[in-house]
C-alpha positions in Angstrom: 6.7 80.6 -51.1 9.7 78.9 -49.2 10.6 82.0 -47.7 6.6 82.5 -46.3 7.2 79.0 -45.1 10.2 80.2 -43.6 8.7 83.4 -41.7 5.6 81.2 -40.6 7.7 79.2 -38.9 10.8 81.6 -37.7 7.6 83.3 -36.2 6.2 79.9 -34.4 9.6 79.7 -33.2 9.6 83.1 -31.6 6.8 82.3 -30.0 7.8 79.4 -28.6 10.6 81.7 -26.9 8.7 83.5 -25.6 6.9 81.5 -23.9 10.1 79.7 -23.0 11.3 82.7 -21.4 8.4 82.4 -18.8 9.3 79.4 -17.5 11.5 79.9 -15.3 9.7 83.4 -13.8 6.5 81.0 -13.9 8.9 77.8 -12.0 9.9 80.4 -9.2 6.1 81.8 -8.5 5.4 78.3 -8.5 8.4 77.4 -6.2 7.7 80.2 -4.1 3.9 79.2 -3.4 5.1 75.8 -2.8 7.5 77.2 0.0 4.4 79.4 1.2 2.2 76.4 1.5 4.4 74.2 3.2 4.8 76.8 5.8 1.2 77.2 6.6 1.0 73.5 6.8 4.0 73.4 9.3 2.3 76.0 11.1 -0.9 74.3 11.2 0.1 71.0 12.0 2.2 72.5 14.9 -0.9 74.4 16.2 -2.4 71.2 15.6 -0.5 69.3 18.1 -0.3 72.0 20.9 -3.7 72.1 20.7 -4.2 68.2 20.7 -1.3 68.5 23.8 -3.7 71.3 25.6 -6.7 69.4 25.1 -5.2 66.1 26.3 -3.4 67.7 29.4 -7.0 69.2 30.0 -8.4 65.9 30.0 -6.2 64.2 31.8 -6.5 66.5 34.7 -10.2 66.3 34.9 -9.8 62.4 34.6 -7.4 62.4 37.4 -10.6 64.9 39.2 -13.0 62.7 38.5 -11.2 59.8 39.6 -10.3 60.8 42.5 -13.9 62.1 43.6 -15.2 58.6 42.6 -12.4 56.7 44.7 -13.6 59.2 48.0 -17.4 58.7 47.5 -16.5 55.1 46.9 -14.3 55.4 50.4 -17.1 56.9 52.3 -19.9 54.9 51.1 -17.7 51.7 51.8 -17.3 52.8 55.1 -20.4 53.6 55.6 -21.5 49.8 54.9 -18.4 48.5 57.2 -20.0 50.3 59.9 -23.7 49.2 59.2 -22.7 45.7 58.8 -20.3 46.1 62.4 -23.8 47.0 63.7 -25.7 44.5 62.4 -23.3 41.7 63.2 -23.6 42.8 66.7 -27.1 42.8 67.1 -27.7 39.2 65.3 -24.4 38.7 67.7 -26.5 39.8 70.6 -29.3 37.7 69.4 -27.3 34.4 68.9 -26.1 34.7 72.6 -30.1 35.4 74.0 -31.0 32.4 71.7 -28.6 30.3 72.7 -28.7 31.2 76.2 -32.2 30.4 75.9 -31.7 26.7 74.5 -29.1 25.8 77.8 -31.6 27.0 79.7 -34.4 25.0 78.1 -32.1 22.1 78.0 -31.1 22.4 81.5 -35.1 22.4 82.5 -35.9 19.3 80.1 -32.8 17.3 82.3 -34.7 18.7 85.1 -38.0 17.5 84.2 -36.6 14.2 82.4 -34.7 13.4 86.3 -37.7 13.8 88.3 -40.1 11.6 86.2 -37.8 8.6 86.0 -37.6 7.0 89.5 -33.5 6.0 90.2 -32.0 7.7 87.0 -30.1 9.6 89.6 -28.8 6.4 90.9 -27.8 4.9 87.3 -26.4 8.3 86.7 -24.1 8.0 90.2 -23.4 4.2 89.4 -22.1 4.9 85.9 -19.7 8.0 87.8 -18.6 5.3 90.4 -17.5 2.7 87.9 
């Protein structure tokens, strides 16, 4: 019986080797995916980024676009209201003058009208100059 013990196990043993031998055939498939792998993801992470840098250099350009359109059509239309409110200020210019104008003159009459009711307030008037 020792020496079936003995088989049994010399043929476990065998086995063992053999699958021992595949190791190393097994490590270097294994190595060699690894390597594959981590060239794809290079690859990919590179085409990654130049996209990213396209996609960013896109958007940037169409920012500086937009910008800029924005800053004319702000230009313009704060032009526009400079002139309007030139305009404007003129005519309420124009107006101030007529009104005020308007109050000398209306002044200048009350005096008028104020002198020739009092009797001698032209001669107060001259004394007060004389004096």
């Amino acid at each position: 019986m020792p020496d079936a013990n003995l088989e049994r196990r010399v043929a476990i043993l065998e086995e063992n080797m053999k699958q021992l031998e595949e190791v190393p055939a097994r490590v270097t498939a294994l190595e060699s995916q690894i390597v594959q792998l981590r060239t794809e993801m290079h690859n990919e992470f590179s085409a990654v980024r130049t996209e990213m840098r396209t996609e960013f250099s896109a958007v940037r350009i169409e920012m500086r676009k937009e910008f800029s359109a924005v800053r004319a059509e702000m230009h313009s239309e704060f032009s526009a209201v400079r002139g309007e409110m030139r305009s404007e200020f003129s005519v309420v210019r124009a107006e101030m003058r007529v009104l005020h104008e308007e109050v000398i003159s209306r002044l200048a009459l009350l005096q008028e009208r104020d002198a020739g009711d009092r009797p001698g307030t032209r001669d107060r008037s001259s004394r007060r100059k004389k004096r």
